[in-house]
N, CA and C atoms as an extended XYZ file, in Angstrom:
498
Properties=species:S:1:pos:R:3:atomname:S:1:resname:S:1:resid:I:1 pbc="F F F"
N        26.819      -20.364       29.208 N   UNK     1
C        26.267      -21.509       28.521 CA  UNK     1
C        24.920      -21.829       29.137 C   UNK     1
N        23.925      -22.310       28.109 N   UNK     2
C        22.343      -22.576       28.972 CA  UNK     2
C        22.237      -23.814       29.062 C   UNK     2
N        21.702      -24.435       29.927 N   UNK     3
C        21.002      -25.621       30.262 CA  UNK     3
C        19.840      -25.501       29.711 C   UNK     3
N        19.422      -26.722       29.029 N   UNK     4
C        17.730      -27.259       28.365 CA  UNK     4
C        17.502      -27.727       29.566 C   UNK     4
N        15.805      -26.903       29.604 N   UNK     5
C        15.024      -27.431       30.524 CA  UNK     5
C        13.872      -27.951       30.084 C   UNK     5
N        13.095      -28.888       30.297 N   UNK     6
C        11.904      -29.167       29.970 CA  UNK     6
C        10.670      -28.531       29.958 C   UNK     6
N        10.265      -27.588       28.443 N   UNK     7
C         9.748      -26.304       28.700 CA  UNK     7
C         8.460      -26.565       27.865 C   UNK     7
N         8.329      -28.059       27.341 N   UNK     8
C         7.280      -28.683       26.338 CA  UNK     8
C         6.036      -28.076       26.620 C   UNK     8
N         5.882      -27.714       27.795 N   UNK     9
C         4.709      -27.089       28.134 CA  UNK     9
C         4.050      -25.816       28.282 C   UNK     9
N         5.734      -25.053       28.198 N   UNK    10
C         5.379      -23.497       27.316 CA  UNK    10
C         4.979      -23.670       25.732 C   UNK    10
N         5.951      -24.892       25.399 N   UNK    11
C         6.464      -24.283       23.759 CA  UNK    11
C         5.131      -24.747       23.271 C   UNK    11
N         4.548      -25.667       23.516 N   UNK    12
C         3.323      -25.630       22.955 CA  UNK    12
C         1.540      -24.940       23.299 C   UNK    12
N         2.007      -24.120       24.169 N   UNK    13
C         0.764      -23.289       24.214 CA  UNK    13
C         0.683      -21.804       23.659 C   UNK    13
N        -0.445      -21.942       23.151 N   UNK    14
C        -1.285      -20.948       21.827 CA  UNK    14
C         0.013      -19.878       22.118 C   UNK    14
N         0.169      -19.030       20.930 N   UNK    15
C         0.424      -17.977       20.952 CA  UNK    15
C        -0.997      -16.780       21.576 C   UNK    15
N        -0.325      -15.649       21.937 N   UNK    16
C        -1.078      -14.858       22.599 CA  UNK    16
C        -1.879      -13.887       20.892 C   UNK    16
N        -2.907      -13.269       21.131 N   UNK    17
C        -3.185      -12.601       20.311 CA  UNK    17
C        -1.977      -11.949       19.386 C   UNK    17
N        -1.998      -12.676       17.995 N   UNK    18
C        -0.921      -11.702       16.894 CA  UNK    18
C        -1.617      -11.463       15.983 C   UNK    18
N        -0.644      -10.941       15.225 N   UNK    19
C        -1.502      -10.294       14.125 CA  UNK    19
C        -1.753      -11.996       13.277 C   UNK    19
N        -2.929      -11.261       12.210 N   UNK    20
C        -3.194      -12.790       11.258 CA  UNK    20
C        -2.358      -13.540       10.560 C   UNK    20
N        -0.953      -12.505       10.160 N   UNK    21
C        -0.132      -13.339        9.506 CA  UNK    21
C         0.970      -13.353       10.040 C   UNK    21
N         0.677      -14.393       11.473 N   UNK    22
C         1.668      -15.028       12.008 CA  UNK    22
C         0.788      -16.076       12.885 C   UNK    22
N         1.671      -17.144       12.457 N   UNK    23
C         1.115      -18.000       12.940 CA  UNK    23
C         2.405      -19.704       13.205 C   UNK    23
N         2.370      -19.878       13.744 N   UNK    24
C         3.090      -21.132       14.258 CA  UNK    24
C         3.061      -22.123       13.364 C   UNK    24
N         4.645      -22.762       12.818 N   UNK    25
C         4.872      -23.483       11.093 CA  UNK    25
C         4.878      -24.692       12.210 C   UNK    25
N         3.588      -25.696       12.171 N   UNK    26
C         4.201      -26.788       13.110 CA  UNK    26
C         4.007      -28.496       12.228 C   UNK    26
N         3.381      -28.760       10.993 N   UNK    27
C         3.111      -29.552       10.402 CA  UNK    27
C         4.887      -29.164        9.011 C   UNK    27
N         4.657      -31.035        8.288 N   UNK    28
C         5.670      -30.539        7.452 CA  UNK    28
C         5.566      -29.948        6.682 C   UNK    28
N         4.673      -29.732        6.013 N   UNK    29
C         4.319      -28.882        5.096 CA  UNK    29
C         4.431      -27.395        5.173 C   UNK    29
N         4.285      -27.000        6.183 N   UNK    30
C         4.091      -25.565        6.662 CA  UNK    30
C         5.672      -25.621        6.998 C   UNK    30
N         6.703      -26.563        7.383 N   UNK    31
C         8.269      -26.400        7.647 CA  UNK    31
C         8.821      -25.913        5.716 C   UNK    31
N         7.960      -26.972        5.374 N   UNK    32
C         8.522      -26.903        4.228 CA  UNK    32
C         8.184      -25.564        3.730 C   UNK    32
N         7.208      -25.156        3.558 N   UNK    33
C         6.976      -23.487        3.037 CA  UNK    33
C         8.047      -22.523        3.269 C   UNK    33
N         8.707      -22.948        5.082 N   UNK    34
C         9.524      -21.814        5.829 CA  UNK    34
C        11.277      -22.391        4.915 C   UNK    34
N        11.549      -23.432        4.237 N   UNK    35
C        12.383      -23.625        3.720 CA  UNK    35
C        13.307      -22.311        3.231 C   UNK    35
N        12.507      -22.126        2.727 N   UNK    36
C        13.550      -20.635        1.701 CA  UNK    36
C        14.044      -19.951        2.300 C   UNK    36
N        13.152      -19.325        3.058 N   UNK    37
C        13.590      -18.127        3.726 CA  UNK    37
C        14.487      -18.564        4.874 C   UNK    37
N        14.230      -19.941        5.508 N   UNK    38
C        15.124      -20.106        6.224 CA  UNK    38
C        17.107      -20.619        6.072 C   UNK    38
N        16.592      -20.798        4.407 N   UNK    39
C        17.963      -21.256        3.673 CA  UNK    39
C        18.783      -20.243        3.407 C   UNK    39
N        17.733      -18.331        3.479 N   UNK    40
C        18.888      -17.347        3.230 CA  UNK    40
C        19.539      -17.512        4.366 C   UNK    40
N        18.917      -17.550        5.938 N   UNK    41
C        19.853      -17.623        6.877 CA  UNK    41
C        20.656      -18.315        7.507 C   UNK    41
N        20.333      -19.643        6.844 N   UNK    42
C        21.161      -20.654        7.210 CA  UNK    42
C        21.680      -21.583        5.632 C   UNK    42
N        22.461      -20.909        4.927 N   UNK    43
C        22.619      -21.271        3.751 CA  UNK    43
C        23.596      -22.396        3.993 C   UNK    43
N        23.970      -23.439        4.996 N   UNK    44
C        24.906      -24.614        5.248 CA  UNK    44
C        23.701      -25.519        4.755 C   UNK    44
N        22.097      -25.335        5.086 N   UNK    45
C        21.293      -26.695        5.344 CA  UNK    45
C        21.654      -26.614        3.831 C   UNK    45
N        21.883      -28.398        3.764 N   UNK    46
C        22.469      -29.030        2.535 CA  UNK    46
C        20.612      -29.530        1.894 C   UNK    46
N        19.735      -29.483        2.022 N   UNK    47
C        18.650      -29.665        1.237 CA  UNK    47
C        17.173      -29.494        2.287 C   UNK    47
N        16.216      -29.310        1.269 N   UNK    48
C        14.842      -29.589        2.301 CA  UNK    48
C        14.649      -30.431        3.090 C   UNK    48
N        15.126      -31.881        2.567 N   UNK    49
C        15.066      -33.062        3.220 CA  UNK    49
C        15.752      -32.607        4.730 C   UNK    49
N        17.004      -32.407        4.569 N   UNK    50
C        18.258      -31.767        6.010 CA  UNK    50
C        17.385      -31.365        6.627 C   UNK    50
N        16.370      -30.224        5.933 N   UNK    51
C        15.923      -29.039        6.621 CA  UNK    51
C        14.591      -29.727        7.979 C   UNK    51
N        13.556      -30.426        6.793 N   UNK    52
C        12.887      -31.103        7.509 CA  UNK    52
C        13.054      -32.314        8.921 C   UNK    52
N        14.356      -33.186        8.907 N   UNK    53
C        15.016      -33.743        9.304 CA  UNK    53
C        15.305      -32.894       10.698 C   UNK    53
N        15.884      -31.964       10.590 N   UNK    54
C        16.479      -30.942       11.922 CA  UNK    54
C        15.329      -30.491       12.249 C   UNK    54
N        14.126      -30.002       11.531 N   UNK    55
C        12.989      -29.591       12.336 CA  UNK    55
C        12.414      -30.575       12.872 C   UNK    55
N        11.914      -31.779       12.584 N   UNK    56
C        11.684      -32.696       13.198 CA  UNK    56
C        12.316      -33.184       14.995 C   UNK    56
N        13.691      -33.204       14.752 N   UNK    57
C        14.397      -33.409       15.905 CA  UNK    57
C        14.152      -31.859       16.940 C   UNK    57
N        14.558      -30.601       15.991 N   UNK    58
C        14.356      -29.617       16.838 CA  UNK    58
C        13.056      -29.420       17.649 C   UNK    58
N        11.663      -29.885       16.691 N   UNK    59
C        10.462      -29.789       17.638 CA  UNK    59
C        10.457      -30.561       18.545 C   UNK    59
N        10.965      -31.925       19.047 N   UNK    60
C        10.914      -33.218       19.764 CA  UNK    60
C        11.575      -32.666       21.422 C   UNK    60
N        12.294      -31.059       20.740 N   UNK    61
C        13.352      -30.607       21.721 CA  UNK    61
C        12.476      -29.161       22.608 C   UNK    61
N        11.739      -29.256       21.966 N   UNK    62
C        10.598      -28.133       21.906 CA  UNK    62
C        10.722      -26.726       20.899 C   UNK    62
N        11.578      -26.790       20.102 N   UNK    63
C        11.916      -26.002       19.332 CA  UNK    63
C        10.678      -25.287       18.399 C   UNK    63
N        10.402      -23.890       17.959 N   UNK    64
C         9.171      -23.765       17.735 CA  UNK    64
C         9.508      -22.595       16.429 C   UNK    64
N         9.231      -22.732       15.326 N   UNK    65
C         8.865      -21.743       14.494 CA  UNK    65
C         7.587      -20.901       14.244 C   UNK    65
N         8.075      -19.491       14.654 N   UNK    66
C         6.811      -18.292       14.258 CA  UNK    66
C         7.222      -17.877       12.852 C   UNK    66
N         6.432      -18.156       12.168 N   UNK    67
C         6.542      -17.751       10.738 CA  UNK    67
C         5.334      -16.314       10.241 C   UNK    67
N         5.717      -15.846        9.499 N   UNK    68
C         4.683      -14.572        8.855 CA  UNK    68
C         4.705      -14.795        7.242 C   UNK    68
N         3.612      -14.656        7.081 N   UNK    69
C         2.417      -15.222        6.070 CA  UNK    69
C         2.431      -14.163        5.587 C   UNK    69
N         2.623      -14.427        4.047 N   UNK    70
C         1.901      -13.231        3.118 CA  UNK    70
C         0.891      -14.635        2.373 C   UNK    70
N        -0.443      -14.408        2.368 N   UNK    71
C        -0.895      -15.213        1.623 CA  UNK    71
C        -0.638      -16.888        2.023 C   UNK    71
N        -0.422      -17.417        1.173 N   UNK    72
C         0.660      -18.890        1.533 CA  UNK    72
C         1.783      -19.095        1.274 C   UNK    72
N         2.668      -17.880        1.507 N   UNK    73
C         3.884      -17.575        1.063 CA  UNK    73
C         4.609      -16.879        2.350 C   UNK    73
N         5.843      -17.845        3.014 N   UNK    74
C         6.205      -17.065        4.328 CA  UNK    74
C         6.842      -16.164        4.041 C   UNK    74
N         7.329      -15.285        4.968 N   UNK    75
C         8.218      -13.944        4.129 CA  UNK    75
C         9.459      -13.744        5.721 C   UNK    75
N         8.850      -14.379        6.574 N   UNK    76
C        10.056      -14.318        7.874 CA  UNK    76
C         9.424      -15.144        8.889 C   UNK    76
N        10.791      -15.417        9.445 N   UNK    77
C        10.508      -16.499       10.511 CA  UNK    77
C        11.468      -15.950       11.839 C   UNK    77
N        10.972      -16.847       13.181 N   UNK    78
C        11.808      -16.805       14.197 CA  UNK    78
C        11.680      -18.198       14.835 C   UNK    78
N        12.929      -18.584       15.104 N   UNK    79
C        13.113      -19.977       15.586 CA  UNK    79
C        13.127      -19.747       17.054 C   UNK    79
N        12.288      -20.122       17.780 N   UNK    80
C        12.896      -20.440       19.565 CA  UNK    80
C        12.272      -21.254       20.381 C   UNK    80
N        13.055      -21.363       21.550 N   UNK    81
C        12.294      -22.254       22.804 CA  UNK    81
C        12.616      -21.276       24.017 C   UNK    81
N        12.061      -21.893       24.796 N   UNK    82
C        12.257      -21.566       25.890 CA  UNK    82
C        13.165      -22.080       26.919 C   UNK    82
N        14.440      -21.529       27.895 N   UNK    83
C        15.152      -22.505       28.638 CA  UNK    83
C        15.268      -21.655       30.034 C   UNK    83
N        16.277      -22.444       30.639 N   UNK    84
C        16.218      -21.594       32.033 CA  UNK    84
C        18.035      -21.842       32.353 C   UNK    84
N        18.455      -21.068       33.019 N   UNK    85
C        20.071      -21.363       33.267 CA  UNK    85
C        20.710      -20.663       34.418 C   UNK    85
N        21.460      -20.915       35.453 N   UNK    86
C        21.931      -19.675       36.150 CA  UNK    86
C        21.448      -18.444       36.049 C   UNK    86
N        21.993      -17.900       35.029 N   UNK    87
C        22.300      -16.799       34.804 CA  UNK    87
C        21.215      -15.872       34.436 C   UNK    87
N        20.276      -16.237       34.090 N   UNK    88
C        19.332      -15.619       33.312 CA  UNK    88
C        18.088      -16.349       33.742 C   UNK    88
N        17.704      -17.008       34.952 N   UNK    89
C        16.733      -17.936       35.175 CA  UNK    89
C        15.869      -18.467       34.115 C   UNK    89
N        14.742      -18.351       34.024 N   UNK    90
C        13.810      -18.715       32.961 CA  UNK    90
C        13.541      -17.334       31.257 C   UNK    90
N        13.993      -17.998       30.071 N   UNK    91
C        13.895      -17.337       28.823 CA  UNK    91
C        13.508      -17.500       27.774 C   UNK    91
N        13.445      -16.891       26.983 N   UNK    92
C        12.975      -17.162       25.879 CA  UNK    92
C        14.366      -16.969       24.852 C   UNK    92
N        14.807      -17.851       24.097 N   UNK    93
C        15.743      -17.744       23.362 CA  UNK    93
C        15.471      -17.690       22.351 C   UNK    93
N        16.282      -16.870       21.061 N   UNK    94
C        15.665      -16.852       19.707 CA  UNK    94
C        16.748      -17.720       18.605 C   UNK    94
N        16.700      -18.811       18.397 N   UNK    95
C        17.862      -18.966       17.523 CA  UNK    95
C        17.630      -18.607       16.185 C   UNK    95
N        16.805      -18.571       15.656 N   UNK    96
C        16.591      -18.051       14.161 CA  UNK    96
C        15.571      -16.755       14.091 C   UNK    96
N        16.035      -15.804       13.380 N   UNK    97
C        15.037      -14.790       13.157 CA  UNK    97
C        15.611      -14.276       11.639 C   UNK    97
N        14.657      -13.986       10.670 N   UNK    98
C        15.588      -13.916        9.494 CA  UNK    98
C        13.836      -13.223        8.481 C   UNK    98
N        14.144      -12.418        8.077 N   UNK    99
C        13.136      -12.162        7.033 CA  UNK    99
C        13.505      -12.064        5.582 C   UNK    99
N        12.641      -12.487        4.673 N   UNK   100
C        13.113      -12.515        3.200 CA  UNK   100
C        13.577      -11.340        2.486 C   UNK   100
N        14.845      -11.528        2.050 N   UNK   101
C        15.549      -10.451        1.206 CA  UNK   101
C        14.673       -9.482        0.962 C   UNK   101
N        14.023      -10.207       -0.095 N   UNK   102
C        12.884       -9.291       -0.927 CA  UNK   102
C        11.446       -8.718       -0.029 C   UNK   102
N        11.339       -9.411        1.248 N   UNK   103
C        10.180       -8.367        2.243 CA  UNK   103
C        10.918       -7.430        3.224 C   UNK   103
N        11.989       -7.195        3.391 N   UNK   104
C        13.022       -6.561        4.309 CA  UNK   104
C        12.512       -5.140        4.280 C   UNK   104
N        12.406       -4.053        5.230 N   UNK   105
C        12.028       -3.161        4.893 CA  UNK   105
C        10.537       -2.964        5.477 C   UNK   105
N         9.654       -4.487        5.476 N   UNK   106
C         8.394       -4.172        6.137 CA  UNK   106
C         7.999       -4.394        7.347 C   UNK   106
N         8.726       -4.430        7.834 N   UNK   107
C         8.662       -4.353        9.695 CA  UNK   107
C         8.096       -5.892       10.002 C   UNK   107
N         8.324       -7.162        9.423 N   UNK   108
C         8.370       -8.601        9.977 CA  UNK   108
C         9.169       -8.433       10.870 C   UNK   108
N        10.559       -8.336       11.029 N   UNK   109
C        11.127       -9.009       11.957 CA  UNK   109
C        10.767       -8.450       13.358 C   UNK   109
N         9.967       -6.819       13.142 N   UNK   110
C         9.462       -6.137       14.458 CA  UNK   110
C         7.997       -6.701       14.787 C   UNK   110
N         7.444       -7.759       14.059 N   UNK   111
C         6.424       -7.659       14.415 CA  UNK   111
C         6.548       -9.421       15.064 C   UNK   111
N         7.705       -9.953       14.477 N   UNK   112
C         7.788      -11.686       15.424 CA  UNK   112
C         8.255      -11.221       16.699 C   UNK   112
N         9.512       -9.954       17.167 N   UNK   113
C        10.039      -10.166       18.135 CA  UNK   113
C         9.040       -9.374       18.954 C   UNK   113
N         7.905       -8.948       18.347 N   UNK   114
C         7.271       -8.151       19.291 CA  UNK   114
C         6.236       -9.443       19.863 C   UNK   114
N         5.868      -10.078       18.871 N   UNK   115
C         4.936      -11.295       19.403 CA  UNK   115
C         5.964      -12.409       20.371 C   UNK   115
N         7.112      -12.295       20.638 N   UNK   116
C         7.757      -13.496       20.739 CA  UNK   116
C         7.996      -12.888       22.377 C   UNK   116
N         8.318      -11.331       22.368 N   UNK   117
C         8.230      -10.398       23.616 CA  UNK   117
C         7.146      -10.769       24.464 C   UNK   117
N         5.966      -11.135       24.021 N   UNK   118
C         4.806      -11.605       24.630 CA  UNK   118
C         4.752      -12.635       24.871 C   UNK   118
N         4.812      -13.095       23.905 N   UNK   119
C         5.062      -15.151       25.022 CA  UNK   119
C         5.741      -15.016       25.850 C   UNK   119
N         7.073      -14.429       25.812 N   UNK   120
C         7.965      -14.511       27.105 CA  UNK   120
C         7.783      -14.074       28.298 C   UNK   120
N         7.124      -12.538       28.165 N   UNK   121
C         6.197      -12.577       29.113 CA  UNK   121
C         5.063      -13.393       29.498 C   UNK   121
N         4.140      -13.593       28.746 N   UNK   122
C         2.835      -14.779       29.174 CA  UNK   122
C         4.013      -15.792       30.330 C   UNK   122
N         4.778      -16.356       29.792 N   UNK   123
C         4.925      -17.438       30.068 CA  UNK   123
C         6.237      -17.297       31.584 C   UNK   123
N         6.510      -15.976       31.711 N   UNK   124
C         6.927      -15.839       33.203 CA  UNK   124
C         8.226      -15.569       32.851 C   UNK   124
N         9.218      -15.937       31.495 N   UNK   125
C        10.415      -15.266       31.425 CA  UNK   125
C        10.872      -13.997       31.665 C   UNK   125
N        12.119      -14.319       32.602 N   UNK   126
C        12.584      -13.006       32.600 CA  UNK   126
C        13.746      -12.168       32.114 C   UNK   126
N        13.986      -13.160       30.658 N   UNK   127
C        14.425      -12.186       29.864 CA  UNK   127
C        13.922      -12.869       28.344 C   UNK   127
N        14.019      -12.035       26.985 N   UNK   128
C        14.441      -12.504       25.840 CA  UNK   128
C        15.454      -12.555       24.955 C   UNK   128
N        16.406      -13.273       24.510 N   UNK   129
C        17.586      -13.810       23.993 CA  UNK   129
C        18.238      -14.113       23.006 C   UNK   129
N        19.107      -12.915       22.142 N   UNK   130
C        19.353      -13.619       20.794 CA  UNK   130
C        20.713      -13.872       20.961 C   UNK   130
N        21.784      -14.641       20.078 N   UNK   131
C        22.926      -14.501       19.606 CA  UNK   131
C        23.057      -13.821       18.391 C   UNK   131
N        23.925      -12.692       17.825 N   UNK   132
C        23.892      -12.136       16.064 CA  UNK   132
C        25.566      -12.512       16.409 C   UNK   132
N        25.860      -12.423       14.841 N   UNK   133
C        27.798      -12.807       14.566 CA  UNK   133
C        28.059      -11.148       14.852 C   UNK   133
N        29.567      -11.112       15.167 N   UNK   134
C        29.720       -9.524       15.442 CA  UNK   134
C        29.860       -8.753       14.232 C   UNK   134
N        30.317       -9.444       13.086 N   UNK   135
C        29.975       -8.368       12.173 CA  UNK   135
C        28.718       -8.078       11.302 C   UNK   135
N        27.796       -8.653       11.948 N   UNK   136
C        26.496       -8.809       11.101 CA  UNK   136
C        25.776       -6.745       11.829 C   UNK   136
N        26.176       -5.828       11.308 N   UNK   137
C        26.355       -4.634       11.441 CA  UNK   137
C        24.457       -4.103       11.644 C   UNK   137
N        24.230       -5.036       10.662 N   UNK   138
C        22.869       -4.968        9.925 CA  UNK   138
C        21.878       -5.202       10.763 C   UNK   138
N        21.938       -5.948       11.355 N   UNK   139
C        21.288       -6.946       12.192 CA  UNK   139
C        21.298       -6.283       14.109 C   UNK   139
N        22.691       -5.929       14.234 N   UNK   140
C        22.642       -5.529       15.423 CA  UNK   140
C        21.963       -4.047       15.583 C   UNK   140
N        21.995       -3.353       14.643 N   UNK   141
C        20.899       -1.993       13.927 CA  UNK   141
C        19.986       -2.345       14.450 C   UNK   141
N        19.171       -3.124       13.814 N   UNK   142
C        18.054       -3.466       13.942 CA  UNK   142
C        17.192       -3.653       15.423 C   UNK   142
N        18.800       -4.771       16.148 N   UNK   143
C        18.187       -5.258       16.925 CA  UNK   143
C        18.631       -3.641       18.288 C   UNK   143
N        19.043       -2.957       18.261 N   UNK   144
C        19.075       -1.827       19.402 CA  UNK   144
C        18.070       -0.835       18.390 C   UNK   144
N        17.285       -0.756       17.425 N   UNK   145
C        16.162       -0.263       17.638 CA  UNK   145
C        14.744       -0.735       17.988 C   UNK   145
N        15.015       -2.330       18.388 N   UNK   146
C        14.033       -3.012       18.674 CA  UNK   146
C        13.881       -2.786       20.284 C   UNK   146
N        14.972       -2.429       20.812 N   UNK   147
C        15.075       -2.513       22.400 CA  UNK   147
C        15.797       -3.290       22.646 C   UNK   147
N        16.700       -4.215       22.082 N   UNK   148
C        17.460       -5.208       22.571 CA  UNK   148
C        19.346       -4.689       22.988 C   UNK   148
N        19.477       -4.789       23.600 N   UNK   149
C        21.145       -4.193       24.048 CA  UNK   149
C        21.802       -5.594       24.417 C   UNK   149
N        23.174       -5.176       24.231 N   UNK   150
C        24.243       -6.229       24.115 CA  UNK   150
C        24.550       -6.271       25.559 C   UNK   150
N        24.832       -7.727       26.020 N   UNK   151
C        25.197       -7.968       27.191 CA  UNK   151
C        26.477       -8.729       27.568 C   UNK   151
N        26.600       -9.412       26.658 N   UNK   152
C        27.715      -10.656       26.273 CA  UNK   152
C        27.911      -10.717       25.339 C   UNK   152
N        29.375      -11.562       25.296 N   UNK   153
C        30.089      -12.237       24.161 CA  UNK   153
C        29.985      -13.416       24.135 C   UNK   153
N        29.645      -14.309       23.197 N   UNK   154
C        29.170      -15.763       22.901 CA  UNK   154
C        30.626      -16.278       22.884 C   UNK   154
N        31.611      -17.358       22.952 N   UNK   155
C        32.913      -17.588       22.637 CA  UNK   155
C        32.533      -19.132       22.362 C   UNK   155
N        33.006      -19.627       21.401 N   UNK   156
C        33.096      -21.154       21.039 CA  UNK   156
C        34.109      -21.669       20.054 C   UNK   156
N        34.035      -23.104       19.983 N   UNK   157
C        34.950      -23.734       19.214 CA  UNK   157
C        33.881      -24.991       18.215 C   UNK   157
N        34.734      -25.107       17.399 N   UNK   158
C        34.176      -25.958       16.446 CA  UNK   158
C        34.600      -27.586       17.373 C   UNK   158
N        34.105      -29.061       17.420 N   UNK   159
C        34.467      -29.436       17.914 CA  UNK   159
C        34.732      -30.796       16.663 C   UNK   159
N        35.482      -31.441       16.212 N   UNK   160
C        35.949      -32.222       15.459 CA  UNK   160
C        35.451      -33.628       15.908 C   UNK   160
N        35.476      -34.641       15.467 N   UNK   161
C        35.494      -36.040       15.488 CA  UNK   161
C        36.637      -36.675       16.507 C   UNK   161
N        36.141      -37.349       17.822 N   UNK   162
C        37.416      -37.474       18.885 CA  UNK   162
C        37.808      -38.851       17.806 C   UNK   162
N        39.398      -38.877       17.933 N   UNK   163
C        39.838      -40.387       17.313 CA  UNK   163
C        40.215      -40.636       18.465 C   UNK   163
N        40.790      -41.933       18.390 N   UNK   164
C        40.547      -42.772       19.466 CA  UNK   164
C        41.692      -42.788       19.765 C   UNK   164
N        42.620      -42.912       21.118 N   UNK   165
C        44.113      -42.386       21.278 CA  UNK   165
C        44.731      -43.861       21.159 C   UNK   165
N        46.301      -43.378       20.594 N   UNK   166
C        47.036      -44.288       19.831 CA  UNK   166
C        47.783      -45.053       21.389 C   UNK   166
């Protein structure tokens, strides 16, 4: 499990040289663009409004979207911050990485984790960090031809509403 550390001062400095169409979704408008594509991967957010709402709180947390630009049209994103924990001292974590159905195939998602590889370095991490579900077959492909290898098993529980004891 990771501890949040106060990393406000990575998450907001420049990205390192990327390519032109990527660039950091940090106004609402630019959240709102990343809407779609972020609704294939998280098809629970119940509307834009939700969507905007959680980005709001998530940036406050330092939470940071790299988005890739076709035009003014995003086509993939990667959600992360930076934390530090036991185990893994200082990182870069990715919670969202997801490219559009219909751009799949053009090497986005190799070209955020390759930019996202670089912040983590810039910024002194010494590792970078995803969670995928285990049967997402697709995804873990991807990610051991990116260089990424499995280290752990994530284990959790849903946690319900405590009522109040009788």
């Amino acid at each position: 499990m990771s501890d949040r550390t106060d990393n406000a001062d990575n998450a907001d400095k420049p990205l390192p040289a990327t390519p032109a169409h990527l660039r950091l979704a940090q106004t609402q408008d630019e959240w709102r663009a990343c809407y779609a594509v972020m609704k294939e991967l998280r098809p629970h957010l119940q509307s834009e409004c939700d969507f905007l709402e959680r980005m709001t709180r998530q940036h406050a947390q330092a939470y940071r979207l790299l988005a890739a630009w076709r035009g003014d049209r995003v086509v993939a994103l990667a959600g992360y911050r930076f934390q530090e924990n036991l185990v893994y001292g200082k990182f870069l974590y990715i919670d969202d990485l997801i490219t559009a159905e219909t751009e799949r195939g053009n090497r986005w998602g190799a070209h955020l984790l390759d930019a996202l590889t670089t912040v983590a370095g810039q910024s002194d991490c010494a590792r970078l960090v995803l969670d995928t579900g285990l049967a997402n077959a697709l995804a873990q492909r991807f990610y051991f031809r990116q260089g990424l290898l499995s280290s752990s098993m994530r284990f959790g529980k849903p946690i319900t509403a405590a009522t109040s004891p009788v």
